[in-house]
N, C-alpha and C positions, 0 to 999 in steps of 0.2 A: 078325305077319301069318300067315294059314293058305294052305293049299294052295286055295283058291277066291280068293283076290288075289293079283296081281302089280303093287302102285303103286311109281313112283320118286316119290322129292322133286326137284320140278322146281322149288322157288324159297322160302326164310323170308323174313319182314319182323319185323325184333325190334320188339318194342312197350316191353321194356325188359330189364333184364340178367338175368331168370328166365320172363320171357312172350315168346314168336312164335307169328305166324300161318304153320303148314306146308301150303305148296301140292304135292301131289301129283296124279300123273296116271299113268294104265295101267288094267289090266283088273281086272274085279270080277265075279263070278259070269258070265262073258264078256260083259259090257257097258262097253266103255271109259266112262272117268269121270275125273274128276277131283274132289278130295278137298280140302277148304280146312280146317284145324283148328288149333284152339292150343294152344299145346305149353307146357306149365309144367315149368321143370327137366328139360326133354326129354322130357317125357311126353307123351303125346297127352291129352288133355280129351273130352269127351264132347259139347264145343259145335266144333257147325263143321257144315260140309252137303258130301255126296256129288253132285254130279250129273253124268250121263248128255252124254255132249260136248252134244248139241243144247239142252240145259236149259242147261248153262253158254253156249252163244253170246247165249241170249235173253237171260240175266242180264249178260252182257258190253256188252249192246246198251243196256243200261236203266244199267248205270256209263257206260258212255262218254257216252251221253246226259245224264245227269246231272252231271259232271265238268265238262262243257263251259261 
């Protein structure tokens, strides 16, 4: 991380014994966000999506909805 973020890891889901998806949340160029990414061997990937808390409720809204 650089001195423009400040994210914690607020939850993984192993997908298996060298893939997870890391859920992170905190500040980014001062826009709270939260950060969804998959980690191979503990690395972060370059697939996964940032967004901005009100982008992640509308996206929260559309899983729950669908889930159901």
């Amino acid at each position: 991380m650089d001195e423009l973020s400040d994210l914690k890891v607020v939850g993984k889901v192993a997908r298996n014994s060298v893939e997870e998806v890391v859920v992170q949340s905190g500040t980014y160029w001062n826009i709270e966000v939260i950060d969804i990414r998959w980690n191979k061997n503990g690395n972060p990937s370059h697939k996964g999506i940032r967004l901005n808390k009100e982008e992640a409720r509308e996206i929260l809204n559309i899983l729950r909805r669908e889930l159901e």
